[in-house]
C-alpha positions as a Markdown table, in Angstrom:
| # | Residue | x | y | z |
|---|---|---|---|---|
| 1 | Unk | -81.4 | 20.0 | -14.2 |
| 2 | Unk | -79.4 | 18.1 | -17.1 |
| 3 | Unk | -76.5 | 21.1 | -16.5 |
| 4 | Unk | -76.5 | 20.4 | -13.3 |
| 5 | Unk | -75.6 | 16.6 | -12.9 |
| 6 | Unk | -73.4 | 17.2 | -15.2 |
| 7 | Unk | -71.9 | 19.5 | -13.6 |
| 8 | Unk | -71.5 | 17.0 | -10.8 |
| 9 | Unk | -70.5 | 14.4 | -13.0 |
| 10 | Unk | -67.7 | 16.3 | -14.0 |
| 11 | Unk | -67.0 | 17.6 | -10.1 |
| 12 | Unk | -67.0 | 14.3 | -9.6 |
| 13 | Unk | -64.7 | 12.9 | -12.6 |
| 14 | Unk | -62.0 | 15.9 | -11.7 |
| 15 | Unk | -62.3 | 14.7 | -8.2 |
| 16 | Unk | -61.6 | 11.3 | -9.0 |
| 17 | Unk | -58.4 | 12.2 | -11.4 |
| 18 | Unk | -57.4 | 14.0 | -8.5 |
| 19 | Unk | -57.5 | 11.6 | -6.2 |
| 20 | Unk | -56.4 | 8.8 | -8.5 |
| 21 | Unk | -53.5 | 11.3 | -9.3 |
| 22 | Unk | -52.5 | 12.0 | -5.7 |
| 23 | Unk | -52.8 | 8.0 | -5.3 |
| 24 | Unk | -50.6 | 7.5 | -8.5 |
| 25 | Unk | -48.3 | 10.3 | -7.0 |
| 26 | Unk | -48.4 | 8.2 | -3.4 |
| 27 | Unk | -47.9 | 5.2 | -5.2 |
| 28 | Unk | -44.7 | 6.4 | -7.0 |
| 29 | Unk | -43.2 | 8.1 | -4.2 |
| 30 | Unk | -43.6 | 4.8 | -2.1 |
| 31 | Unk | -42.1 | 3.2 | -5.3 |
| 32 | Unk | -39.4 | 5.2 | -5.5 |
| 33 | Unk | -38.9 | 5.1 | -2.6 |
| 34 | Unk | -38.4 | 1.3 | -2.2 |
| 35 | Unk | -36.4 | 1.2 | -5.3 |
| 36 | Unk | -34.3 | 4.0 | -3.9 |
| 37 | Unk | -33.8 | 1.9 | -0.3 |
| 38 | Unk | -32.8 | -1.2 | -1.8 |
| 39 | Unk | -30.9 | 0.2 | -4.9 |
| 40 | Unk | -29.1 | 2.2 | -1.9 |
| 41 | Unk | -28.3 | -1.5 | 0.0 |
| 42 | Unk | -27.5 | -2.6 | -3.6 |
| 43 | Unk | -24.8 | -0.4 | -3.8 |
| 44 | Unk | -23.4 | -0.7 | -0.4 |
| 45 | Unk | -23.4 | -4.1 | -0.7 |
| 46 | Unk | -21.9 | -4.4 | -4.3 |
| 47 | Unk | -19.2 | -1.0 | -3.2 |
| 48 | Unk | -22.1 | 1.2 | -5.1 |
| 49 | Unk | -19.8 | 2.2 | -8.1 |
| 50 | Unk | -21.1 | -0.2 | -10.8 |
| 51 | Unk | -25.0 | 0.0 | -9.9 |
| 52 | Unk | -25.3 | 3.3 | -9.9 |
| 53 | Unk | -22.1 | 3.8 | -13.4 |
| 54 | Unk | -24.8 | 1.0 | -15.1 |
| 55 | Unk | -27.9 | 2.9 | -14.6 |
| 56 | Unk | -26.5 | 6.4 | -15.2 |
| 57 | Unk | -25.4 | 5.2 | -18.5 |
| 58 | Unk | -26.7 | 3.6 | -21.7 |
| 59 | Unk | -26.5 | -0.2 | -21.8 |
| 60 | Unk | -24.2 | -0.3 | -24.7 |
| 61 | Unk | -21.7 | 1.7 | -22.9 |
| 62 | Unk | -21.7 | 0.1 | -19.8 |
| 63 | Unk | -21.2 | -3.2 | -21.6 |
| 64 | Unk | -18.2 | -1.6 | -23.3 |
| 65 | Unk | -16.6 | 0.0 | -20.0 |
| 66 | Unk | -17.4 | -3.2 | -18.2 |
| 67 | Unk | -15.7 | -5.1 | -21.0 |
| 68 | Unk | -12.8 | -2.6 | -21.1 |
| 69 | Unk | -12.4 | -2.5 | -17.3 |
| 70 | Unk | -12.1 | -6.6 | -17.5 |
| 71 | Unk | -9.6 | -6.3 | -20.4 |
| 72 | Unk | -7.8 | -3.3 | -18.4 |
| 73 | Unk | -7.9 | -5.7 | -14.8 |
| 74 | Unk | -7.0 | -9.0 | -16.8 |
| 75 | Unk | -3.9 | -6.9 | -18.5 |
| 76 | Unk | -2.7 | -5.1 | -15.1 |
| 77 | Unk | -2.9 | -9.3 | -13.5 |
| 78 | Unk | -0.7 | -10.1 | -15.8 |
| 79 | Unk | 1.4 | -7.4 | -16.0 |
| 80 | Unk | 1.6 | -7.4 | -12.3 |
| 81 | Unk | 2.0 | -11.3 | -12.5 |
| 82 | Unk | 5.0 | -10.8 | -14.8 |
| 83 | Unk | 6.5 | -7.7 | -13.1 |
| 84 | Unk | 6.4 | -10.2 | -9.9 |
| 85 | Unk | 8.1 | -13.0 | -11.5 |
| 86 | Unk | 10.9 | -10.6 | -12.6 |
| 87 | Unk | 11.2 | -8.8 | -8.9 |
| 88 | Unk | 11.7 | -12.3 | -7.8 |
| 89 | Unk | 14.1 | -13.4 | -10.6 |
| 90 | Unk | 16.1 | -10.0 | -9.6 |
| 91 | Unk | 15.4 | -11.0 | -5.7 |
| 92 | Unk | 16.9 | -14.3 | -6.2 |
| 93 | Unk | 19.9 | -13.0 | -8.6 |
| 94 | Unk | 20.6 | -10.0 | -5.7 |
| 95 | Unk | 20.3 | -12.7 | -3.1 |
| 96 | Unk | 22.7 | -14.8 | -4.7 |
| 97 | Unk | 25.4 | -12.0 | -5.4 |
| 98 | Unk | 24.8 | -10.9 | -1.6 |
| 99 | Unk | 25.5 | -14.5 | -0.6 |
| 100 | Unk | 28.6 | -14.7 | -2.9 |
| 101 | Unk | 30.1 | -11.2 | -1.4 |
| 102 | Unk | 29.3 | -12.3 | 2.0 |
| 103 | Unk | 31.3 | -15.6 | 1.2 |
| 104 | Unk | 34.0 | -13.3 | -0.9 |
| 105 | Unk | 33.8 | -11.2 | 3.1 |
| 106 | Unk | 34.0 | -13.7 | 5.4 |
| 107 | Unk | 37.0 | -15.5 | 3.2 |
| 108 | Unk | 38.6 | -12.1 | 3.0 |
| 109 | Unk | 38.1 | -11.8 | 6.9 |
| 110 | Unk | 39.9 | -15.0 | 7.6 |
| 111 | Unk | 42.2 | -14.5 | 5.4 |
| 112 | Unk | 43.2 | -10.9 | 7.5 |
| 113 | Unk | 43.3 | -13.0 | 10.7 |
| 114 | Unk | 45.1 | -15.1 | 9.9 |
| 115 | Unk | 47.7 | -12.7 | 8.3 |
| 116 | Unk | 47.3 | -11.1 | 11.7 |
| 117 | Unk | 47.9 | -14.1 | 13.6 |
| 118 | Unk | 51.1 | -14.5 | 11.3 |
| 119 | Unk | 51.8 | -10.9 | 12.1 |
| 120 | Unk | 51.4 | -11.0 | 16.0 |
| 121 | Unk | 53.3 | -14.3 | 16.3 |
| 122 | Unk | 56.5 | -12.7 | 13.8 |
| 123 | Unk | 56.2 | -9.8 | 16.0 |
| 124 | Unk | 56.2 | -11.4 | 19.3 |
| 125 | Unk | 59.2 | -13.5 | 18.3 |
| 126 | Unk | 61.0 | -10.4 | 17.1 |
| 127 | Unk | 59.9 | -9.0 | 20.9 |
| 128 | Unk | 60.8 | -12.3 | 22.4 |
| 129 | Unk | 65.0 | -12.3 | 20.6 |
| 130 | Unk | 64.7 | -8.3 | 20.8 |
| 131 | Unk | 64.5 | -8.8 | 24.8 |
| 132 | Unk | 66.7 | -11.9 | 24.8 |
| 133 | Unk | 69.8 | -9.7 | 23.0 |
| 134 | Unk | 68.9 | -6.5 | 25.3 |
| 135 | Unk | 69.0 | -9.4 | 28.5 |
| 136 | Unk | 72.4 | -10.9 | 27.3 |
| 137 | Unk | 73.7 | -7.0 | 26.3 |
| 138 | Unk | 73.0 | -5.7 | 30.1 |
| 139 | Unk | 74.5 | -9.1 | 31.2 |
| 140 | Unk | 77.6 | -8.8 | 29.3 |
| 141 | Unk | 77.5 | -4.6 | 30.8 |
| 142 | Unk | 77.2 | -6.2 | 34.1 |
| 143 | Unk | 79.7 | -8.4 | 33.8 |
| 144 | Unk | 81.8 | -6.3 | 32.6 |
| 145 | Unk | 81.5 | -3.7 | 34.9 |
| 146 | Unk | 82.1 | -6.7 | 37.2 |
| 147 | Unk | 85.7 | -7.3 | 35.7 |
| 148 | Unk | 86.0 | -3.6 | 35.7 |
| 149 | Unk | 85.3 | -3.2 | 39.0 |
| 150 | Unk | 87.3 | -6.6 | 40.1 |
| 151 | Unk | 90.4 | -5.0 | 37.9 |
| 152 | Unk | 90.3 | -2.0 | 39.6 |
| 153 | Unk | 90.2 | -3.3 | 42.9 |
| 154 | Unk | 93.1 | -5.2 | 42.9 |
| 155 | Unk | 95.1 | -2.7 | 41.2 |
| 156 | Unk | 94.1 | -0.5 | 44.3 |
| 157 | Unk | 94.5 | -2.9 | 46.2 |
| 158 | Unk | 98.5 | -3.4 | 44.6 |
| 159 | Unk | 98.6 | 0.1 | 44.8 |
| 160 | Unk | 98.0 | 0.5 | 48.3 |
| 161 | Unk | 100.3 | -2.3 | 49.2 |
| 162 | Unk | 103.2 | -0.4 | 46.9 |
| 163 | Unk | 102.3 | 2.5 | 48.6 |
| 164 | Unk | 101.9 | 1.2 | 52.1 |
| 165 | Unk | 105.5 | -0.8 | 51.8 |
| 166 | Unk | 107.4 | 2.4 | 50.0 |
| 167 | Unk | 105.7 | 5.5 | 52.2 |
| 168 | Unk | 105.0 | 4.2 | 55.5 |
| 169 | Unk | 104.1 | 7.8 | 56.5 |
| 170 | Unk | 101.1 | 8.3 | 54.3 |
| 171 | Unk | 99.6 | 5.1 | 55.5 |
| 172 | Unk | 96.8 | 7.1 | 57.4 |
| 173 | Unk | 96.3 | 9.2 | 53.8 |
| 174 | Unk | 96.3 | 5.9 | 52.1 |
| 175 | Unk | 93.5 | 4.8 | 54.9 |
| 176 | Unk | 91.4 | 7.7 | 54.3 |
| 177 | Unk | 91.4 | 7.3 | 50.3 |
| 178 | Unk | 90.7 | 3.4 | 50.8 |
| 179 | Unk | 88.0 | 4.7 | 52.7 |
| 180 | Unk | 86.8 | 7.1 | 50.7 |
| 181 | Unk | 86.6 | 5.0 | 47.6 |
| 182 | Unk | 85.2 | 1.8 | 49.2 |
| 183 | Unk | 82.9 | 4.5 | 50.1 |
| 184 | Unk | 82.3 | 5.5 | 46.8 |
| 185 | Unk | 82.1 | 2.2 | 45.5 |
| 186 | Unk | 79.5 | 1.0 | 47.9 |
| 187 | Unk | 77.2 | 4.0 | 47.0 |
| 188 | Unk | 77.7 | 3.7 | 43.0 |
| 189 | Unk | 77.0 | 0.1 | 43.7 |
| 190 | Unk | 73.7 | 1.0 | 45.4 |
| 191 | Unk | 72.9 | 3.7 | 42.6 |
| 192 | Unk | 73.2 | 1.0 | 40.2 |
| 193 | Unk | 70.7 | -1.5 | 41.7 |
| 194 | Unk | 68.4 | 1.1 | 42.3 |
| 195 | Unk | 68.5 | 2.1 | 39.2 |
| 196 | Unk | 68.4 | -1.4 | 37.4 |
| 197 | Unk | 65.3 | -2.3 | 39.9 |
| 198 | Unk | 63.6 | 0.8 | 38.6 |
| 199 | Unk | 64.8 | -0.3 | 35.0 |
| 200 | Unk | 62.8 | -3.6 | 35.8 |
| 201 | Unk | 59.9 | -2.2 | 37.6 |
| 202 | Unk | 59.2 | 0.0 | 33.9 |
| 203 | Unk | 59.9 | -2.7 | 32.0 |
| 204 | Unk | 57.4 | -5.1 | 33.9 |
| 205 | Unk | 54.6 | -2.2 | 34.1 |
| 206 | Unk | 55.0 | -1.6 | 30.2 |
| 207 | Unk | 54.9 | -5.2 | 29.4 |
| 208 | Unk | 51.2 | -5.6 | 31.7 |
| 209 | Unk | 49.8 | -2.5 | 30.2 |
| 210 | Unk | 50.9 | -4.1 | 26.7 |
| 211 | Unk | 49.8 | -7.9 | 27.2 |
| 212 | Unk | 46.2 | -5.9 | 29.0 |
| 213 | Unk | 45.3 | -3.9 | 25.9 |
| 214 | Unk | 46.2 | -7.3 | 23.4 |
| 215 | Unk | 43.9 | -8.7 | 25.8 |
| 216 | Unk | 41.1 | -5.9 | 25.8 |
| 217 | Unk | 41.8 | -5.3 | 21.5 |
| 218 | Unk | 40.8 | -9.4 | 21.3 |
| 219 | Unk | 38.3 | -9.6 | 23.9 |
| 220 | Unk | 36.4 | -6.3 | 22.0 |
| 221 | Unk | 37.3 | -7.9 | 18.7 |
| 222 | Unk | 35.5 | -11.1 | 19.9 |
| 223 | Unk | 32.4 | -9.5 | 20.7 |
| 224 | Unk | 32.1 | -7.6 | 17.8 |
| 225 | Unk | 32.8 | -10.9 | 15.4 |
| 226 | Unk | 29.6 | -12.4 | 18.2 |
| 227 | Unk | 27.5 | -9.0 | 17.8 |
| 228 | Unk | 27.9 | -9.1 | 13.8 |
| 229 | Unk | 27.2 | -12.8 | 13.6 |
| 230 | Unk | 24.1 | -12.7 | 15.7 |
| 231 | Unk | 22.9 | -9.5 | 13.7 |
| 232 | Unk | 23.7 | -11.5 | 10.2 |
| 233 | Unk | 21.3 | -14.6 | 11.6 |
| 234 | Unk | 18.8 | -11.9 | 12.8 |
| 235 | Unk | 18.6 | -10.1 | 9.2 |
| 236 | Unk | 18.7 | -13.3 | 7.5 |
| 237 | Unk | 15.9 | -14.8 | 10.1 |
| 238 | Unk | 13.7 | -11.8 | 8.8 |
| 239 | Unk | 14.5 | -11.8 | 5.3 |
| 240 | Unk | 13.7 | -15.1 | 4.9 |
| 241 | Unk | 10.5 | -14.7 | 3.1 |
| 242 | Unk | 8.9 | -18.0 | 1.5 |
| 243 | Unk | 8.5 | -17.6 | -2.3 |
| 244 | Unk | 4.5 | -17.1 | -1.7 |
| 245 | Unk | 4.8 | -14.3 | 0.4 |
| 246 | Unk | 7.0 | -12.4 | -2.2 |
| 247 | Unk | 4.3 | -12.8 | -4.5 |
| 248 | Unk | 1.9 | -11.8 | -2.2 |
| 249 | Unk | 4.2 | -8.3 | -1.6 |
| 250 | Unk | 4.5 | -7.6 | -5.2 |
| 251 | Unk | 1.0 | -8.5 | -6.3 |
| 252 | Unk | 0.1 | -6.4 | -3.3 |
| 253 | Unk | 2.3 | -3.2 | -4.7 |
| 254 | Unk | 1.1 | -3.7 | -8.5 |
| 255 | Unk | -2.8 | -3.4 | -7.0 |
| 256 | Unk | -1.6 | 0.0 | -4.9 |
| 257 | Unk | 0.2 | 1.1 | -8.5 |
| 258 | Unk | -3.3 | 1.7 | -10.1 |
| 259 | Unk | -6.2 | 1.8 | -7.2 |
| 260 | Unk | -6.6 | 2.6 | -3.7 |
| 261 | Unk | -7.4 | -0.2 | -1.1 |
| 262 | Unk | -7.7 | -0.1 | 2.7 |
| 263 | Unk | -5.5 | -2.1 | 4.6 |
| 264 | Unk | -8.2 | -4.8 | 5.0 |
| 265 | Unk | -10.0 | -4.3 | 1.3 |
| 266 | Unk | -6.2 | -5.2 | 0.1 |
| 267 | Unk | -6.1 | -8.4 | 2.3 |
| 268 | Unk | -9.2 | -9.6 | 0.8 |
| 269 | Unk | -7.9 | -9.0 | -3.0 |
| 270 | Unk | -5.6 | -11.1 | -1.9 |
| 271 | Unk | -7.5 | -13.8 | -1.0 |
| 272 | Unk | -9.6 | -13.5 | -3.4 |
| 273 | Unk | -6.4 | -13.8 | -5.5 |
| 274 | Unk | -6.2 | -17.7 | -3.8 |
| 275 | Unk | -3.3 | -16.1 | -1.7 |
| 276 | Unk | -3.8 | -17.7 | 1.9 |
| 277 | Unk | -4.9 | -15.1 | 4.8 |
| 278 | Unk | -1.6 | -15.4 | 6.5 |
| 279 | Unk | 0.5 | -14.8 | 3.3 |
| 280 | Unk | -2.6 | -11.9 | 2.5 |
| 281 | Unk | -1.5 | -10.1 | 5.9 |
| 282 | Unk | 1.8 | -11.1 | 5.8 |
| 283 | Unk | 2.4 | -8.7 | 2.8 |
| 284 | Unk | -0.2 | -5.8 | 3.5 |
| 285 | Unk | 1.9 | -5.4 | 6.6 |
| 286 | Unk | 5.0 | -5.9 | 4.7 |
| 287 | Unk | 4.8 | -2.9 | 2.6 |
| 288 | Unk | 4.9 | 0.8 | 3.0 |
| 289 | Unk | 1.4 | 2.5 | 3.1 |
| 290 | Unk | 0.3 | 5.5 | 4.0 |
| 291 | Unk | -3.6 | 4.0 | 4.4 |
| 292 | Unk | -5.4 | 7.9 | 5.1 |
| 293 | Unk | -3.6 | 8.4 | 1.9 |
| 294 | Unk | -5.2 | 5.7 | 0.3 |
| 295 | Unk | -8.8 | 6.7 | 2.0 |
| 296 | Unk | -8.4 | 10.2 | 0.0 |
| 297 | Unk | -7.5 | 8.6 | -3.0 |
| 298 | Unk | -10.8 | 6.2 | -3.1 |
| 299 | Unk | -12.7 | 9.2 | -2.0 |
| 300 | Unk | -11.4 | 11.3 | -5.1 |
| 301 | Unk | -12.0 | 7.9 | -7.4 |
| 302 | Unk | -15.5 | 7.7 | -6.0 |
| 303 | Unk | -16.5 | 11.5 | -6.3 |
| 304 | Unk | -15.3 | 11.0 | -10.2 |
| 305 | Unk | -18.2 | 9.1 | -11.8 |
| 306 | Unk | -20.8 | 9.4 | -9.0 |
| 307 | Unk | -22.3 | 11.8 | -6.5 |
| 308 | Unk | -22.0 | 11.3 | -2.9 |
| 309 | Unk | -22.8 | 13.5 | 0.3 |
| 310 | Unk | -20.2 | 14.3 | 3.3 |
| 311 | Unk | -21.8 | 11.7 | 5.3 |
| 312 | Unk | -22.4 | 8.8 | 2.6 |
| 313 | Unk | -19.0 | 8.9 | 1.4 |
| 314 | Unk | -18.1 | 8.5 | 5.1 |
| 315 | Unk | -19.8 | 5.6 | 5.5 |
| 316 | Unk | -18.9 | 4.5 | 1.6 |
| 317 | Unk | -15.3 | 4.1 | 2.5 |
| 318 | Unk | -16.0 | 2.6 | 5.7 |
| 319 | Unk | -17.7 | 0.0 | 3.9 |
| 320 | Unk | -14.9 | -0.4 | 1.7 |
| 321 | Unk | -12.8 | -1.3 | 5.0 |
| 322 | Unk | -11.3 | 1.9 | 6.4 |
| 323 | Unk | -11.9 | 2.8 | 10.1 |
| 324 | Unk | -13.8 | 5.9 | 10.9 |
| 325 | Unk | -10.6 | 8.1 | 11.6 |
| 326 | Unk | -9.2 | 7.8 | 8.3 |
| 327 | Unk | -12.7 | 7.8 | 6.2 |
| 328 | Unk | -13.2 | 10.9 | 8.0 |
| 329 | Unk | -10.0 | 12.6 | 7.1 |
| 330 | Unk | -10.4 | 11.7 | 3.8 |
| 331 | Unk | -13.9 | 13.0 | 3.1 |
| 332 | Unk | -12.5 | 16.3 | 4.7 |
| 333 | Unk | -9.5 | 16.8 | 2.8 |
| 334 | Unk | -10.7 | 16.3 | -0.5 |
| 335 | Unk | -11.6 | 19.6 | -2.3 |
| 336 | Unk | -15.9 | 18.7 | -2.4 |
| 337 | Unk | -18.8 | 21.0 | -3.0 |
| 338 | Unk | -21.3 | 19.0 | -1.4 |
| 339 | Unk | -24.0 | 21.4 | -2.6 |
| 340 | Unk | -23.2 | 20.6 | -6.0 |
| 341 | Unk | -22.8 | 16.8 | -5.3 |
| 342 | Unk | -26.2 | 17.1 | -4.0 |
| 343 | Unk | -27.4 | 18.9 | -7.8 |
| 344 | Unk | -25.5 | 15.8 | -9.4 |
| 345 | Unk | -27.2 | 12.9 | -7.4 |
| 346 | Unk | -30.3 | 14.7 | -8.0 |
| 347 | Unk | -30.1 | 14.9 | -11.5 |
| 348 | Unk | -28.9 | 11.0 | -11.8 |
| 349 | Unk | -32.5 | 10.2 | -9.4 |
| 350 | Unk | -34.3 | 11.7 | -12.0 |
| 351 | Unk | -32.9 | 10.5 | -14.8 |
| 352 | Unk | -33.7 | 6.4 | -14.2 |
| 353 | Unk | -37.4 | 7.4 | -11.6 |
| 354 | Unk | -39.9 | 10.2 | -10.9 |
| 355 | Unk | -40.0 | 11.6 | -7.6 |
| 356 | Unk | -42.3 | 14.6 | -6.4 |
| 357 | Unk | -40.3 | 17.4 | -4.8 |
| 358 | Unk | -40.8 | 16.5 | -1.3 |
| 359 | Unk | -39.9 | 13.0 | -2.1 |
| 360 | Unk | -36.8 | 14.3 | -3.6 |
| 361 | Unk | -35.5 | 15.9 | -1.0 |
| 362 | Unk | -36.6 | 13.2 | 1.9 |
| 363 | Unk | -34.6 | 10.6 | -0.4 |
| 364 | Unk | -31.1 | 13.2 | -0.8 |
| 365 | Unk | -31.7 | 13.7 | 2.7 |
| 366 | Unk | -31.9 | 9.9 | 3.2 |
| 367 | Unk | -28.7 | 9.8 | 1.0 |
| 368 | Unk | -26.3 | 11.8 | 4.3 |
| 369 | Unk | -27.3 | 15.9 | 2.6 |
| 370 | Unk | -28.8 | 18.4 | 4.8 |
| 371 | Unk | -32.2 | 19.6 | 4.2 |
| 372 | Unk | -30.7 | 23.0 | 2.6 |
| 373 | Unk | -28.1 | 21.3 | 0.5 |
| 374 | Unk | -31.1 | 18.6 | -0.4 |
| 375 | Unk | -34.0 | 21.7 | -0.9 |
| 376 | Unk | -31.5 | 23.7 | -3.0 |
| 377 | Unk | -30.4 | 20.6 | -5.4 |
| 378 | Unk | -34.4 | 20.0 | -5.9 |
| 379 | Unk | -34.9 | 23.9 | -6.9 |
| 380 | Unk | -31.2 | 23.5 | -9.2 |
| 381 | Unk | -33.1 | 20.6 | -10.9 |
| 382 | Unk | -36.2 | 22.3 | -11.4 |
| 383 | Unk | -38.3 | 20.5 | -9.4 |
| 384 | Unk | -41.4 | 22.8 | -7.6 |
């Protein structure tokens, strides 16, 4: 009888260890569960890199990284702070020489017209006596020709009188030569007008073609003085960025130089840098980024120190500010065994909370891993 109550009694004691141990197992599940749920949030809310670095890691060395990280962050302001302040100083000394050249140019430039000016006057002046000596040279032809032709009529005209008075016979030959030359005259008379109205008519056509294409050279010349102008105020009008938004654009370059940013996580550095929003966006759209680029580079940065699944990483850099295209791309074209990141976030759940297996799994496949990645990382761990 004593054997058997104690038999019970122990029944009963192995019973109760077994349900206080399924309780105890319930209870920590539940708990780990909890702390896995809000130390997920944690992350997401805090960009899940220094939670999960800090509790991975000894306290001592996440005292000394987060010391080093400051010292490295307070070092690369002030590098960037003094690498800005020389771009500008350069800025300024480049603007200045530009200015000075385009004020060397633009002297140079009336300097040329007005040598041109001198030039086209001399060279009208030069046309202007050149066609004056050419008009008194065919005038004194003309009136030569005039005399000559005056001369030679009267001495026909004597001669035909010596001849009509001495041969009274020929006067009919004499008639027909008078005749024939008056004849002759008339038509190299006609010739000659002709000709010298043709001379004119060339003259006049070469003189409008010539003053049309002075015309057409200054009238292109004019616009292109008007086109250069108004693209020299345009250029200026854009380049005329305040002294805050240049150090907004180089403060924005020296942050690309050592970490990735989305286009809207960089904004925010800079506003958190007391630049205001519009000088922020001003110089995020300013410079030249490839932000998918930047998307794969956080995604390698990430996969560095902590363990992420396809999915979470996705919706890590989303968080961080990148639209779902590029997060995406990035989680894609990284080179990622999610099956081993799996193994790796196991390994750091187990290192700072028990879990039972199931509970393992549930929670990596909680974390964005499918149930085989999540079943497999639980058997890699040794977990059955």
């Amino acid at each position: 009888m004593v054997d058997q109550e104690e038999v019970e009694a122990t029944e009963m004691e192995k019973k109760a260890a077994e349900e206080e141990k399924v309780k105890a197992e319930e209870e920590a599940k539940a708990k780990a569960e909890e702390e896995a749920k809000a130390k997920a949030e944690e992350e997401a809310k805090a960009k899940a890199e220094e939670e999960a670095k800090a509790k991975a890691e000894e306290e001592a060395k996440a005292k000394a990284e987060e010391e080093a990280k400051a010292k490295a962050e307070e070092e690369a302001k002030a590098k960037a702070e003094e690498e800005a302040k020389a771009k500008a100083e350069e800025e300024a000394k480049a603007k200045a020489e530009e200015e000075a050249k385009a004020k060397a140019e633009e002297e140079a430039k009336a300097k040329a017209e007005e040598e041109a000016k001198a030039k086209a006057e001399e060279e009208a002046k030069a046309k202007a006596e050149e066609e004056a000596k050419a008009k008194a040279e065919e005038e004194a032809k003309a009136k030569a020709e005039e005399e000559a032709k005056a001369k030679a009529e009267e001495e026909a005209k004597a001669k035909a009188e010596e001849e009509a008075k001495a041969k009274a016979e020929e006067e009919a030959k004499a008639k027909a030569e008078e005749e024939a030359k008056a004849k002759a005259e008339e038509e190299a008379k006609a010739k000659a007008e002709e000709e010298a109205k043709a001379k004119a008519e060339e003259e006049a056509k070469a003189k409008a073609e010539e003053e049309a294409k002075v015309k057409a050279e200054e009238e292109a010349k004019a616009k292109a003085e008007e086109e250069a102008k108004a693209k020299a105020e345009e250029e200026a009008k854009a380049n005329a960025e305040t002294v805050s938004q240049q150090q907004a654009v180089g403060m924005a370059e020296n942050y690309l130089n050592y970490t990735a940013f989305s286009k809207s996580g960089l904004i925010e550095q800079l506003v958190f840098e007391e630049f205001s929003n519009a000088d922020a966006t001003y110089a995020v759209e300013k410079i030249n980024v490839d932000w998918r680029e930047q998307a794969v580079k956080m995604a390698e940065n990430y996969l560095e120190y902590t363990a992420f699944s396809r999915t979470g990483l996705i919706g890590q850099l989303e968080f961080e500010g990148f639209n779902n295209a590029d997060a995406t791309y990035a989680a894609d074209k990284i080179t990622a065994d999610w099956g081993a990141q799996a193994v790796k976030m196991a390994e750091n759940y187990l290192e700072y909370t028990a879990f039972s297996r199931a509970g393992l799994i549930d929670q990596l496949v909680f974390e964005g891993f499918s149930n085989a990645d999540a079943t497999a990382a639980v058997d890699a761990v040794g977990l059955q």
